[in-house]
C-alpha positions in Angstrom: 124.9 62.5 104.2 124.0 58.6 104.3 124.6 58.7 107.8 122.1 61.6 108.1 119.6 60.1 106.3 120.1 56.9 108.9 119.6 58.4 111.7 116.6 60.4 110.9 114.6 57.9 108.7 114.0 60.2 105.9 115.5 62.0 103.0 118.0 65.0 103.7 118.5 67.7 101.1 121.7 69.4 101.6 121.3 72.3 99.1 117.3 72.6 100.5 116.5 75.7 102.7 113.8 73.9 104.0 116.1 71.3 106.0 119.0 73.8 106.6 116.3 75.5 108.7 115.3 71.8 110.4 118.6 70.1 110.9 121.4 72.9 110.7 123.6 73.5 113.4 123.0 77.4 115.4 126.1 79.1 114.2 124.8 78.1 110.9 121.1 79.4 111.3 123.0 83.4 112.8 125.1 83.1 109.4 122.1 82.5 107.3 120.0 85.2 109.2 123.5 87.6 109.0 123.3 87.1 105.2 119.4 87.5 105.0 120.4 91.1 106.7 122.7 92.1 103.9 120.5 90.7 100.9 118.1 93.1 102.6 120.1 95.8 102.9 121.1 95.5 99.2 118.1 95.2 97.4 117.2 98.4 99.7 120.4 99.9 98.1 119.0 98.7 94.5 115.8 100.4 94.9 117.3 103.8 95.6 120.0 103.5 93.0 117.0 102.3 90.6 115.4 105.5 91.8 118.3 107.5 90.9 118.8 106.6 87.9 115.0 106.9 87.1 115.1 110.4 88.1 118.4 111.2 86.2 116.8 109.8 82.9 113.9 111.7 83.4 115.7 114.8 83.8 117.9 114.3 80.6 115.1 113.0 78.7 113.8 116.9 79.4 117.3 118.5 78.4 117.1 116.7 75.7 113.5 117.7 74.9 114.0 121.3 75.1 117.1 121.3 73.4 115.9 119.8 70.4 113.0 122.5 70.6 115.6 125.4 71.0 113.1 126.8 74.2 115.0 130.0 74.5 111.9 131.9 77.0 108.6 130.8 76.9 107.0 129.2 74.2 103.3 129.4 73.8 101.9 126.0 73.5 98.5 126.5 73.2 95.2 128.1 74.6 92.0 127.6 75.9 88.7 129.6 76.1 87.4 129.8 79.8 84.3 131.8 79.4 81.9 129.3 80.1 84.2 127.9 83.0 84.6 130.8 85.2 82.0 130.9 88.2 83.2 131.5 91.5 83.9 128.5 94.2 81.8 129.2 97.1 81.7 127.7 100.6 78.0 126.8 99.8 79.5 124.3 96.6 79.0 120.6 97.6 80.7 119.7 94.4 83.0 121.5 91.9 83.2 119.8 88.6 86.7 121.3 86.8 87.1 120.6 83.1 90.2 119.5 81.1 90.7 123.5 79.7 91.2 124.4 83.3 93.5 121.4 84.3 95.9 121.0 81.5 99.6 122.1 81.9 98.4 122.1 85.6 100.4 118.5 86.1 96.5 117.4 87.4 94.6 114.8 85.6 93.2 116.4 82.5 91.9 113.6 80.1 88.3 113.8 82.0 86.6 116.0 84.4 87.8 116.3 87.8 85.1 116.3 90.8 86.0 118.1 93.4 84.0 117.5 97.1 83.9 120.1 99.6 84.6 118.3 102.4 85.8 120.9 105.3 89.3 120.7 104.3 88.6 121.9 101.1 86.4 125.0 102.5 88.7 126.2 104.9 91.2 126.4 102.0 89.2 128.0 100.1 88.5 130.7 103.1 92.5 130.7 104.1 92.6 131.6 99.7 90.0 134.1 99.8 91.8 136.0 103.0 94.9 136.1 101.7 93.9 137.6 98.5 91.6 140.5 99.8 93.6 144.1 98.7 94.6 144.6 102.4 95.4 141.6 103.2 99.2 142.7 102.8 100.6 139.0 102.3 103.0 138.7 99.6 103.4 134.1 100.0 100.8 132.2 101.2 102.2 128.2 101.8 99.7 125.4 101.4 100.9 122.4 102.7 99.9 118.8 104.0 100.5 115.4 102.7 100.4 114.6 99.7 97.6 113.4 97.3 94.9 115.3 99.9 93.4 117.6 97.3 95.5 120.6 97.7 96.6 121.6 94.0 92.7 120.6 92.7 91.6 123.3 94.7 93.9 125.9 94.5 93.4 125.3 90.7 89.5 125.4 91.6 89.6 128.5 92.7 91.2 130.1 89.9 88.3 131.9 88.8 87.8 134.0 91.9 90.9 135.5 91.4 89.8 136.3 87.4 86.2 137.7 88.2 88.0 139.9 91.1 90.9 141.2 88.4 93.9 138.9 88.9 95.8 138.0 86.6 96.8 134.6 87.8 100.2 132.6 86.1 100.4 128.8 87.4 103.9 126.7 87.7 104.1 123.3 88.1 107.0 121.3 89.0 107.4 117.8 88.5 109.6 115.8 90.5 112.1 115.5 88.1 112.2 119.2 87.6 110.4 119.7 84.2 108.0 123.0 84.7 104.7 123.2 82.8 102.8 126.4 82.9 99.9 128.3 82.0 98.3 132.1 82.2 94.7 133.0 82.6 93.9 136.8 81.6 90.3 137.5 81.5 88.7 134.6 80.2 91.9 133.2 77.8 94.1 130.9 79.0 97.8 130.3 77.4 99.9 127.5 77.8 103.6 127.7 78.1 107.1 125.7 78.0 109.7 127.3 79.7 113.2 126.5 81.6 113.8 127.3 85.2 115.7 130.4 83.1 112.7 132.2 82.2 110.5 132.2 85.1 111.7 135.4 86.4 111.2 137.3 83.3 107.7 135.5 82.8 106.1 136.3 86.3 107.9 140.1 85.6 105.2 140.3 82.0 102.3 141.3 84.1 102.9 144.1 86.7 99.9 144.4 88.5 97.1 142.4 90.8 99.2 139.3 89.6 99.0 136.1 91.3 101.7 133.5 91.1 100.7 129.8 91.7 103.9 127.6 92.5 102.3 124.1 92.3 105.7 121.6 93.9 108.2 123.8 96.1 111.2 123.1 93.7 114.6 125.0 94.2 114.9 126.0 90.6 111.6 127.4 90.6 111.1 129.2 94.3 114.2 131.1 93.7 113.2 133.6 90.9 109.7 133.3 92.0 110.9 134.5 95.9 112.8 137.4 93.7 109.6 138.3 92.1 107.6 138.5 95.1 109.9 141.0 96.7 109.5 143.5 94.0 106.0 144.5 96.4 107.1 148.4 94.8 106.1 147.4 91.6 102.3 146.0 92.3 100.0 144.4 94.8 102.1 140.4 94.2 100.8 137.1 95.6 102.8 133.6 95.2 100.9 131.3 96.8 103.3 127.7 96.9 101.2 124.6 97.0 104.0 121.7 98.6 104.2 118.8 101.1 105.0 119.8 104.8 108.4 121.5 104.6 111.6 121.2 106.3 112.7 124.4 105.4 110.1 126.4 107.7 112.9 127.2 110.0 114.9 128.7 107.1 111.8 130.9 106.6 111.0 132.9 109.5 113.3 135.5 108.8 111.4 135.9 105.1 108.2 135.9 106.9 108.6 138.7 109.0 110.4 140.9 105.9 107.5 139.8 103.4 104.2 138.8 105.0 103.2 135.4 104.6 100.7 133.1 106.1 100.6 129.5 106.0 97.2 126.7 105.5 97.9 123.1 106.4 95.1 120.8 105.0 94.3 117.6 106.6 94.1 114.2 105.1 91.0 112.7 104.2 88.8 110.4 106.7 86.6 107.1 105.9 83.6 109.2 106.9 84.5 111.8 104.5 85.0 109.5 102.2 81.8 107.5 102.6 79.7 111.4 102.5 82.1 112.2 98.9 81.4 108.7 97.5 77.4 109.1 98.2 77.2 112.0 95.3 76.4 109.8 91.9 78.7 111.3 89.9 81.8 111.2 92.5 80.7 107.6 92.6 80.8 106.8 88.8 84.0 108.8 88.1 85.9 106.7 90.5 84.4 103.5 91.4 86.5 101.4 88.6 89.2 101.8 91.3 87.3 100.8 94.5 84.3 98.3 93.5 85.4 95.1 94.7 83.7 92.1 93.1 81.2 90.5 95.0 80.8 93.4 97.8 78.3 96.0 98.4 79.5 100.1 97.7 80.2 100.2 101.4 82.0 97.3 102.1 84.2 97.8 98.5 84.9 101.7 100.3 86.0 100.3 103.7 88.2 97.8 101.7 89.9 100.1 99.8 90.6 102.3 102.5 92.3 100.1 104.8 94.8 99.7 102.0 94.5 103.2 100.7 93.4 105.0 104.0 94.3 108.9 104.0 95.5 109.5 100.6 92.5 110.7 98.2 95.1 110.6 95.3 95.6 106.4 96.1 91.7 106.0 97.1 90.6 107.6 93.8 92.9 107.4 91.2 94.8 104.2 91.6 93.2 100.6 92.1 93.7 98.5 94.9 96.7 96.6 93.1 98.4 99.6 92.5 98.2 101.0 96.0 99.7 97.9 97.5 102.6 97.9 95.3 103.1 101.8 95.8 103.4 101.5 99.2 105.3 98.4 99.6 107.8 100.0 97.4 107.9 102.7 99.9 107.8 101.0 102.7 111.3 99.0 101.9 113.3 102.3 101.8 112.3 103.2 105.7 114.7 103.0 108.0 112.7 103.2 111.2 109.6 105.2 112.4 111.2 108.0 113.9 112.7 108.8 110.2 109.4 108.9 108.9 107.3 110.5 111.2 109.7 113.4 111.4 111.5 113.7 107.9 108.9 111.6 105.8 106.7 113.9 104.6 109.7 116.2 104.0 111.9 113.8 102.0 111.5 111.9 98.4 108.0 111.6 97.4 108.1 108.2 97.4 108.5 108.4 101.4 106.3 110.9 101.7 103.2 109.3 100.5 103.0 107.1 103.7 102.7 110.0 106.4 99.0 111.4 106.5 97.8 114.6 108.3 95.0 115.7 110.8 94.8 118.8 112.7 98.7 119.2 112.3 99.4 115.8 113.9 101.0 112.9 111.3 100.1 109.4 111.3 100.8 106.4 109.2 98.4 106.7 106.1 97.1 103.5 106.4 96.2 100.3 108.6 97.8 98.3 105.7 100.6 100.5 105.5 101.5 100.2 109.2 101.0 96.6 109.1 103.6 96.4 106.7 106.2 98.5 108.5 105.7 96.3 111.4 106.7 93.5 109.6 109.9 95.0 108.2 111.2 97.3 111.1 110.4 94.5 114.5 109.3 95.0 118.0 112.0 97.0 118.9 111.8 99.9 117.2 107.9 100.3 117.2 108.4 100.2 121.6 111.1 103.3 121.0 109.2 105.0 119.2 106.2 105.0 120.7 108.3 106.1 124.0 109.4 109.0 122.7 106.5 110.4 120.4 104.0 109.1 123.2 102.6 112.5 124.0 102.7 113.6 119.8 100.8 111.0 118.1 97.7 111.5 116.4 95.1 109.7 118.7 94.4 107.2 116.0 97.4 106.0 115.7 97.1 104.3 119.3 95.1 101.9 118.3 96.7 101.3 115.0 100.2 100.6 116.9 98.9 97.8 119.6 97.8 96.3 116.0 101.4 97.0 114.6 103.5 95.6 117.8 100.8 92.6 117.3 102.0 91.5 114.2 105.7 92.6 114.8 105.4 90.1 117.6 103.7 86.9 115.2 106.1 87.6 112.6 109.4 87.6 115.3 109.2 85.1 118.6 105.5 84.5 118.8 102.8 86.2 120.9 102.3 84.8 124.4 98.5 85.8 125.5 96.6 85.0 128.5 92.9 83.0 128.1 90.2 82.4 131.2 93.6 82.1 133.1 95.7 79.7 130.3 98.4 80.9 129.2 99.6 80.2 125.4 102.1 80.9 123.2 101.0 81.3 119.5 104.6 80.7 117.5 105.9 82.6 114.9 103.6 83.0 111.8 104.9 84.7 108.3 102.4 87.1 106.9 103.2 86.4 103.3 100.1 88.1 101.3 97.6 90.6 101.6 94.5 89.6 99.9 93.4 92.2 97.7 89.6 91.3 97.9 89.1 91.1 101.3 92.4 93.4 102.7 91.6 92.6 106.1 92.2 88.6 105.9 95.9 88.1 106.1 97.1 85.1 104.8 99.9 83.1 106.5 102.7 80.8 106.0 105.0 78.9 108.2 107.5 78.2 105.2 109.6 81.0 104.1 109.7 79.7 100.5 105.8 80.6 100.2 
């Protein structure tokens, strides 16, 4: 060590990281990035084990629940006048305002009102709901999908009083990830909450005969099985389930039920900044929201642009979570990917927590977010954005073109440096470590040449 510290003229730490990564020897430098793989690899294995076990808690916190309640069947849990509520959602609404009554035991928000915009998305829906519902329609499922957080259970739930002022009877599941169900009926203008076990659905959707629509909000095993049972029963009444879920893997699986038991199926796109920017313009959207999107010191359009690089297509992460929360959200996400071709074609199939980076545009997936895809290119390299852009070239959503010379960009700063041509020059700009994201101004990226920072 003395004889180091000769040599060099300066103080040498042994145990310091800092001068292991000046003065160590190669072979030492491939052990230390060898062992930097595995610690990666294991707190990647901590955060789905944590995940797990989160999940398996939740679930027996529920058994527990309902076994202290002795929920043999449905238990009423309450009710709700609708009367004043129940005016039909029409493709002429610019806004829908939906109160707590209608949204509770929905698995929505349902401490305030909820604004719905009618951006086209949302219209088309409401069309693709109003088809399949007319009398000779003859479709027994209808399956809304898309990514998730895009507004696809607000409206369903929105339109809820179509179906009442035409005759339905309409009976709503939801399904949490964890598997609890919460559930409510609407018959006339009286709404009655219910707690039931996966046990009971059958027998509940089997109450009401005729003209009875079945909202399955979450496509959970436990729940689509009795409900696929009731459907079938088309000798017994004019039956609709209509399942609201992410993009599922299990379309294959369902051809042969489609061509039995008509169904038709409504994908609804993700949300743009420019829809954003028209939804944000309405007053009341504005105020409902804007706690999670003003940003100190900018102007309404600059705080919207910021929050959307970070949030981009994900309403649920632009609206109802602030700008803190999305970044954590989706870095947490973001560790569990494997590689891009993993999550552009199981993603938005898989875990929630995977799911919420894919977004959705005329059928075509993309990476929610410019921060979002910054990140992956950090954590998966080079490499792996060049394959797959090789083999999804002629699939990607346009977009994402742009957003993937960005990606390999910073893949590149973060690995062996970017070599770039200027007025004939060429240069090498060395590695640089992204090591924050400032949450003010998203776009600045702050770096670091120590990896202690």
């Amino acid at each position: 060590m003395a004889h180091i510290q000769y040599l060099l003229e300066k103080e040498f730490d042994l145990w310091s990281d800092k001068d292991k990564e000046r003065y160590g020897t190669e072979d030492g430098k491939k052990d230390k990035q060898k062992l930097n793989k595995v610690i990666s690899k294991l707190e990647d294995m901590k955060i789905l084990l944590t995940e797990y076990l989160m999940k398996k808690e939740d679930q027996l916190n529920t058994t527990l629940l309902r076994e202290g309640r002795n929920i043999n069947g449905p238990q009423v849990n309450g009710t709700d006048d609708l009367s004043n509520l129940l005016s039909k959602m029409t493709l002429e609404d610019s806004k829908k305002k939906i109160s707590p009554n209608l949204t509770s035991s929905s698995g929505l928000i349902s401490s305030r009102d909820l604004i719905l915009c009618t951006r086209d998305a949302v219209k088309k829906q409401i069309e693709f709901l109003t088809n399949v519902s007319d009398e000779n329609s003859g479709i027994n499922i209808a399956w809304i999908q898309g990514a998730p957080g895009v507004g696809k259970s607000i409206t369903t739930l929105s339109f809820i009083p179509n179906w009442i002022l035409d005759g339905w009877t309409v009976s709503w599941i939801n399904v949490s990830v964890d598997g609890a169900i919460t559930a409510f009926r609407v018959v006339n203008q009286c709404k009655t909450k219910f707690e039931m076990d996966r046990d009971s659905v059958y027998d509940w959707l089997n109450e009401v005969l005729d003209k009875h629509v079945a909202v399955i909000d979450g496509n959970h095993i436990d729940v689509m099985l009795p409900a696929v049972k009731w459907y079938r029963e088309t000798e017994k009444g004019r039956r609709l389930c209509v399942v609201v879920s992410s993009l599922a893997s299990s379309k294959k699986n369902r051809d042969r039920e489609d061509v039995i038991y008509k169904s038709a199926t409504h994908i609804v796109s993700s949300w743009t900044l420019d829809e954003y920017m028209t939804a944000l313009d309405d007053d009341d959207m504005w105020q409902s929201v804007c706690k999670n999107i003003q940003v100190q010191g900018e102007s309404k359009e600059e705080s919207i642009r910021s929050k959307f690089f970070v949030a981009g297509a994900s309403a649920r992460y632009m609206f109802d979570f602030s700008m803190k929360q999305a970044i954590e959200r989706y870095t947490k996400a973001i560790k569990i990917v494997p590689d891009y071709m993993t999550l552009m074609d199981k993603g938005i199939e898989s875990s929630t927590i995977v799911s919420r980076l894919i977004g959705v545009i005329d059928g075509q997936k993309f990476i929610v977010s410019r921060f979002a895809a910054r990140k992956l290119a950090f954590k998966l390299g080079v490499a792996k954005i060049d394959d797959f852009v090789s083999t999804c070239r002629n699939f990607l959503n346009p977009a994402m073109f742009g957003w993937l010379f960005e990606m390999r960009f910073f893949a590149l700063l973060g690995g062996d440096g970017v070599r770039y041509i200027l007025s004939g020059q060429e240069y090498n700009w060395p590695y640089e470590r992204v090591y924050d994201f400032d949450s003010k101004y998203p776009d600045l990226m702050l770096f670091s040449n120590q990896d202690n920072k």
